[in-house]
C-alpha positions as CSV (number, residue, x, y, z in Angstrom):
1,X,93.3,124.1,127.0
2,X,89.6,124.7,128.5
3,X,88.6,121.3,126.7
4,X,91.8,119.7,127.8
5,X,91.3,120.6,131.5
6,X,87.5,119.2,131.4
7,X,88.7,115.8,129.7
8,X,91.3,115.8,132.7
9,X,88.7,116.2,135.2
10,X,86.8,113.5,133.5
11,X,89.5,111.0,133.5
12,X,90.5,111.7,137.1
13,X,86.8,111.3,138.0
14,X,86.8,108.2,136.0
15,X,89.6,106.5,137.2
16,X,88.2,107.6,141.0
17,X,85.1,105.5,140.4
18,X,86.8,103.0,138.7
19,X,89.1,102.6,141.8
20,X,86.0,102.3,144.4
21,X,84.1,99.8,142.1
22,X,87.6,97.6,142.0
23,X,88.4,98.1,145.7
24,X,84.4,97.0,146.5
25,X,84.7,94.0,144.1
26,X,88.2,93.0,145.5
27,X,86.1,93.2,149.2
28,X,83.3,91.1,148.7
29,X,85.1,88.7,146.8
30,X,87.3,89.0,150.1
31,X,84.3,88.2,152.0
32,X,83.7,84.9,149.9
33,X,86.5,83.4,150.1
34,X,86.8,80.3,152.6
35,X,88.9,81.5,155.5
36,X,91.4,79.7,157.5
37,X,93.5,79.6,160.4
38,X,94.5,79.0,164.2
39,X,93.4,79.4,167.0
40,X,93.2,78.6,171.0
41,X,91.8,79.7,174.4
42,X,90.7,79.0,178.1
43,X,88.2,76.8,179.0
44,X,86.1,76.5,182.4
45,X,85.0,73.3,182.6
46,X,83.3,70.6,185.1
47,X,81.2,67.3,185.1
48,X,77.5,68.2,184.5
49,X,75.8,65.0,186.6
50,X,72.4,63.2,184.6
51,X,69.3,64.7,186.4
52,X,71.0,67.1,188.6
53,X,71.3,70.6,188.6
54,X,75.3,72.2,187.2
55,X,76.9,73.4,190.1
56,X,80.6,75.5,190.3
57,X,81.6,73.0,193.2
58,X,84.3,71.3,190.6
59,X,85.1,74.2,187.7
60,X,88.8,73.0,186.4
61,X,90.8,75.2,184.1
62,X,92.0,73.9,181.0
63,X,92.9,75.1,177.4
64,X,92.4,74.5,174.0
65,X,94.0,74.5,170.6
66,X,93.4,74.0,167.3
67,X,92.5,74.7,163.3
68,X,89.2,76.0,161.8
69,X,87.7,77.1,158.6
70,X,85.0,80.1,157.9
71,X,83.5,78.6,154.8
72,X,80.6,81.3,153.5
73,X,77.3,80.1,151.9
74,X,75.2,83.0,151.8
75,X,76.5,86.7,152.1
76,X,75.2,86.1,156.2
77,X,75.9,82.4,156.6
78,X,78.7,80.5,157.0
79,X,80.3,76.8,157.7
80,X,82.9,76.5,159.9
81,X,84.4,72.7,160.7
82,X,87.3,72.9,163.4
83,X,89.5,70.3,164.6
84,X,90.5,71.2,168.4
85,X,92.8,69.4,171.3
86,X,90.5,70.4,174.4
87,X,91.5,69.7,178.0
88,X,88.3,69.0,179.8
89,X,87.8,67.6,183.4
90,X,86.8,68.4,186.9
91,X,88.6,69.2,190.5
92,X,88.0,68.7,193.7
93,X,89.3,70.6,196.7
94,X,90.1,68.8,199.7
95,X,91.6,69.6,203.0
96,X,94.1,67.7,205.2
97,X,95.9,68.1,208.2
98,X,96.2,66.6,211.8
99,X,98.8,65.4,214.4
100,X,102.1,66.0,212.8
101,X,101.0,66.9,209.2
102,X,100.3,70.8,208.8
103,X,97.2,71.5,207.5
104,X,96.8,72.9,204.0
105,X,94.6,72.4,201.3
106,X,94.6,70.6,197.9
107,X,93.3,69.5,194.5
108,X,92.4,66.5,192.7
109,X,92.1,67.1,189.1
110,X,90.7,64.6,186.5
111,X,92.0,65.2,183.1
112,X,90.2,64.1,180.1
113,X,92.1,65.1,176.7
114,X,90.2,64.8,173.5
115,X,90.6,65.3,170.0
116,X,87.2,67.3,168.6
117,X,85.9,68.3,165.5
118,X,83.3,70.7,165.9
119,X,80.6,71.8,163.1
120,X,79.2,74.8,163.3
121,X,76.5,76.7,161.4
122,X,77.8,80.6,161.4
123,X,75.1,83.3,161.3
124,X,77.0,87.0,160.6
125,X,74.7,89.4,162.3
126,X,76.9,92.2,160.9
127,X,81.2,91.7,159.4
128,X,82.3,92.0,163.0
129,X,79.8,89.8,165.0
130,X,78.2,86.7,164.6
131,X,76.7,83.5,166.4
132,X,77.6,80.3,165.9
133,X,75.8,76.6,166.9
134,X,76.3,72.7,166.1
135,X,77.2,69.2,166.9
136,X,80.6,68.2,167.9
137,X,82.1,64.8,167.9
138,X,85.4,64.6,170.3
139,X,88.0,61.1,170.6
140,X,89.1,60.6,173.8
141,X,93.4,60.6,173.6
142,X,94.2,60.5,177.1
143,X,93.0,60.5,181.0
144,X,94.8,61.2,184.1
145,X,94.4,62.7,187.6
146,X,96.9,65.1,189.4
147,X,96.7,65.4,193.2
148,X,98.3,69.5,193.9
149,X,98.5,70.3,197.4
150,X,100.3,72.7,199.3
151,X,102.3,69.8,200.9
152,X,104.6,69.0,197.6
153,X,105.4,65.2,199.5
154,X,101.6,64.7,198.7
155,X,101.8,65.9,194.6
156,X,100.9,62.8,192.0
157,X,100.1,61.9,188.5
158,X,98.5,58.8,187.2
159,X,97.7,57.5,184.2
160,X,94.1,56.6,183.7
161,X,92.9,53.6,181.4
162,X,91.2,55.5,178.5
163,X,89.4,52.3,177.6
164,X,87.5,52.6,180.8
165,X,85.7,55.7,179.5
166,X,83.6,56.0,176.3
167,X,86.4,56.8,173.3
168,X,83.7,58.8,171.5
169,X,82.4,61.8,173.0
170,X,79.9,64.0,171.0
171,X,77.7,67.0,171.7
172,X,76.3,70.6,171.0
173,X,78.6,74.0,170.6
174,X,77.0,77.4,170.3
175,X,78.6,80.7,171.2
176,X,79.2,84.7,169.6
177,X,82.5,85.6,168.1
178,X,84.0,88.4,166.9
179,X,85.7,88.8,163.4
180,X,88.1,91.4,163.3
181,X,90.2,90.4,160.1
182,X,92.6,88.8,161.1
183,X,92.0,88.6,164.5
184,X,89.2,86.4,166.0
185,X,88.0,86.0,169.3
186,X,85.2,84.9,171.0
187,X,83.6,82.6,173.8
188,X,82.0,79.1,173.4
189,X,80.1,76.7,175.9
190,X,80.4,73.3,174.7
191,X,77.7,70.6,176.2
192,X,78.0,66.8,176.2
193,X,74.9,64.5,175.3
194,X,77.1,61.4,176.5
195,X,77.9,59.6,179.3
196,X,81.7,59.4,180.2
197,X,81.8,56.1,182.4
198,X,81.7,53.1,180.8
199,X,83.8,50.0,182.9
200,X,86.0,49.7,186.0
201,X,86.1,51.9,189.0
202,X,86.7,55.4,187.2
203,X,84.0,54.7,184.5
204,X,81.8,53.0,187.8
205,X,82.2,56.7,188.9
206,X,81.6,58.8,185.9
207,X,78.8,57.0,184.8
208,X,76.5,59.5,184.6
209,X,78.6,62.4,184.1
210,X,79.1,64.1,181.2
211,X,81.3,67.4,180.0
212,X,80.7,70.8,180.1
213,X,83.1,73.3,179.2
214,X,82.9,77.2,178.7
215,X,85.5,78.4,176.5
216,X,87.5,81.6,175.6
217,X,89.3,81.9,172.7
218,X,91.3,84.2,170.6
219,X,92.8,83.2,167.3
220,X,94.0,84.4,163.5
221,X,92.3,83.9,160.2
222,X,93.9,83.9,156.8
């Protein structure tokens, strides 16, 4: 019985470690496995002008949505292509008001919607954080402005000519996330190394303007 309780203890202890060391494997093997899934966020974003200095005169919200995969290299560094609809743009406020027209206030907002496809390099300072830089090429899908005032009888939308803007858009990304299996979630500022303008009046005007956009996202991994 003495012999029979010691084996007992033996096997137990056994099939403990044998449990950890399975659990660790299954883990790691966890950890290099490519990673996918969706994700979207908030973005602040404005027209950075060639040779001046940014200012917060024009910030316009927009948002962002998408699919990405954490692809791992090394036990700290990973690959990570997405493919993003972003909403980028500027605004400007205005006033109006005289004679019969009440005064108010309002907003013109120029809409450019791209398609992008970010690549980023992904250094994991620890499983939770990490930091994450590289290029991004973006195809321009749509443009438009939308005049919001406090006087609905002054409210528009029009279509811009796309083709009056420069279809390919491309750039640096860098930013710190936070991994939280599945969760994700992070912030992102996204600079342009292009000009937008390229013919007729609305690429006369945006010739040397480029995006930048500061994003907040939150997304799942699977």
């Amino acid at each position: 019985m003495k012999n029979l309780f010691k084996n007992s203890k033996l096997i137990i202890a056994t099939l403990g470690l044998s449990c950890i060391a399975i659990g660790s494997a299954i883990a790691q093997d966890n950890e290099r496995k490519t990673h996918i899934g969706v994700k979207g966020g908030l973005m602040i974003t404005n027209f950075a002008q060639v040779g001046e200095e940014m200012t917060d005169n024009n910030l316009k919200l927009g948002g962002t949505a998408g699919l990405f995969a954490k692809i791992p290299v090394l036990g700290f560094f990973s690959i990570q292509p997405e493919l993003l609809y972003m909403s980028k743009g500027s605004s400007t406020k205005y006033q109006f008001g005289s004679g019969t027209i009440t005064p108010g206030v309002g907003a013109l907002d120029f809409n450019l919607n791209y398609l992008e496809l970010p690549l980023l390099a992904v250094i994991n300072i620890n499983k939770y954080v990490n930091i994450h830089a590289g290029p991004y090429a973006a195809f321009l899908l749509s443009a438009n402005v939308k005049n919001k005032s406090q006087n609905a009888a002054f409210n528009s939308y029009d279509e811009l000519n796309a083709d009056n803007f420069q279809r390919i858009d491309y750039g640096i990304s860098g930013g710190v996330g936070l991994d939280l299996k599945p969760v994700i979630a992070g912030v992102r500022y996204d600079g342009s190394l292009r000009s937008l303008g390229k013919s007729g009046v609305n690429g006369y005007l945006t010739q040397d303007a480029r995006n930048s956009a500061f994003q907040i996202y939150i997304g799942l991994g699977f």
